[in-house]
N, C-alpha and C positions, 0 to 999 in steps of 0.2 A: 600114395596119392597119385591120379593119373594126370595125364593133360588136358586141360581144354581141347575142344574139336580146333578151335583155333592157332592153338600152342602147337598141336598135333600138327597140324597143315603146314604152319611156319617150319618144323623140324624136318617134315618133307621135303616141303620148296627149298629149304638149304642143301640137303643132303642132294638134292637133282644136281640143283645152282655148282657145290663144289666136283661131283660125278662129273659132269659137262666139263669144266675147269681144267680140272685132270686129263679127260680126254685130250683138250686143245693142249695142253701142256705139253701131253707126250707127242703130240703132232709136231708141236715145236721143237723137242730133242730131237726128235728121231729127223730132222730136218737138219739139223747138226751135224750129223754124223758125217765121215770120211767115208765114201765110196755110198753110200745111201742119199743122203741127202733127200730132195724133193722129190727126187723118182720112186721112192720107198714109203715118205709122209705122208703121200696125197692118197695115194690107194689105199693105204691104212684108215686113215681118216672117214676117206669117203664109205669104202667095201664096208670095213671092219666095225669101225666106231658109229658109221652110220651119224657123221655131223656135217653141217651145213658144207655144200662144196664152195660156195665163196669165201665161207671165213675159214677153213683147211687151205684153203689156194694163199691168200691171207697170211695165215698164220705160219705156214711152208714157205713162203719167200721171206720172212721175216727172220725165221731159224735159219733157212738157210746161208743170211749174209750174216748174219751174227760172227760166225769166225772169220772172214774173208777180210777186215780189218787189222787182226789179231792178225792174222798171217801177214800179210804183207808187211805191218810194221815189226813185228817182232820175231819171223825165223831168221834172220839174220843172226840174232843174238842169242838164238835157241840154238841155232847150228855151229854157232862156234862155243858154243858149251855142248852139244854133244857129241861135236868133233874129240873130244878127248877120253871118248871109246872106243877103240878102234873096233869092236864087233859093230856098233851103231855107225861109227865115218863109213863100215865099207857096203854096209845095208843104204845109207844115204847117196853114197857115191853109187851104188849102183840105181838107185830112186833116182836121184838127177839126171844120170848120164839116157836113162830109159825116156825120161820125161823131155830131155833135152832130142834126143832124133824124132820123137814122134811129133813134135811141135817144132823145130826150129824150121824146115822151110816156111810151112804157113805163116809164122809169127815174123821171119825176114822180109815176107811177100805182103804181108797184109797187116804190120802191127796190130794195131789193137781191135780193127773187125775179127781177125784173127782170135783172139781173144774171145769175143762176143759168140761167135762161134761156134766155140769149141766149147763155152759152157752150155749154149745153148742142144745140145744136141746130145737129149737125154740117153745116154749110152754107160755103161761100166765103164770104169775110168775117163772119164767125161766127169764137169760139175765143177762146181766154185773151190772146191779145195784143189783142186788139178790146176787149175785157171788161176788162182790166187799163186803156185808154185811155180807155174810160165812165168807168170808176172813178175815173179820174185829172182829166179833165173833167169832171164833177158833183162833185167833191172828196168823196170817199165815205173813211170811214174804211178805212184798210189792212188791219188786223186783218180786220177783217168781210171787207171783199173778198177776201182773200185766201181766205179760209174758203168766201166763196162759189162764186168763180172754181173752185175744187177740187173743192163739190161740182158745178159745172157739166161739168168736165174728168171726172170720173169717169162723169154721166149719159149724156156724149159718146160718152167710151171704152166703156161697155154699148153706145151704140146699134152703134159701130163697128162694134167685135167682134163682135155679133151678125150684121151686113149680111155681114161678112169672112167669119165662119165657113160662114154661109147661102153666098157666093158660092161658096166654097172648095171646098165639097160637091157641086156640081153644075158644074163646070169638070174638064174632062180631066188 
């Protein structure tokens, strides 16, 4: 026995509704990610998925502060549990000490614009997990960071979007 025209319609409109869903979804992981972040979400989103560029912009600054919490309050207690491998302490110690000269003048000269910054300025190794780790290294209060890191991920998310939309325009 088949569907009504209307049964049929409903089973469509869903399957769009959760399609759509999914897209934003992986907009949102992939806005998670370590070293990607929003500089990766938003072109995807926009080029690839072909979804709204305000709710991609959206949904990319949402994912991407999602961990910048989680890191500030909790690598302290992640790093001294995985301090007690020394193949992980010396891959960290070498992660800190990297992270530590290419930020400590500006973050001495500029605390927390300093910050703002340095998320702001969509580059590889740039971005809220880099900025959430200064943070976390200089012992920067969390509140503030947090605050700042956001508006860095927002100034990001402009410059993105903009490059996205600009590219988007002039691509077949």
């Amino acid at each position: 026995m088949g569907l009504g025209k209307g049964e049929e319609g409903k089973e469509i409109l869903l399957s769009q509704i959760g399609e759509l869903m999914l897209s934003y979804l992986y907009v949102f992981l992939i806005s998670m990610l370590p070293f990607i972040e929003l500089r990766g979400s938003i072109p995807v989103g926009i080029i690839t998925l072909h979804l709204s560029p305000f709710l991609v912009f959206i949904v990319a600054i949402v994912g991407n502060m999602v961990p910048v919490p989680l890191i500030l309050l909790f690598l302290e207690d992640l790093e001294k549990y995985l301090r007690k491998y020394p193949k992980i302490a010396s891959w960290m110690d070498k992660l800190f000490t990297h992270t530590r000269k290419k930020s400590e003048e500006k973050v001495r000269k500029w605390e927390y614009l300093a910050l703002v910054l340095f998320v702001a300025v969509p580059l590889p190794g740039t971005g809220a997990w880099t900025g959430s780790l200064i943070a976390y290294l200089f012992d920067k209060d969390v509140k503030i960071s947090t605050l700042m890191i956001f508006i860095g991920v927002l100034i990001a998310g402009v410059i993105v979007l903009a490059l996205t939309l600009g590219a988007n325009s002039v691509l077949p």
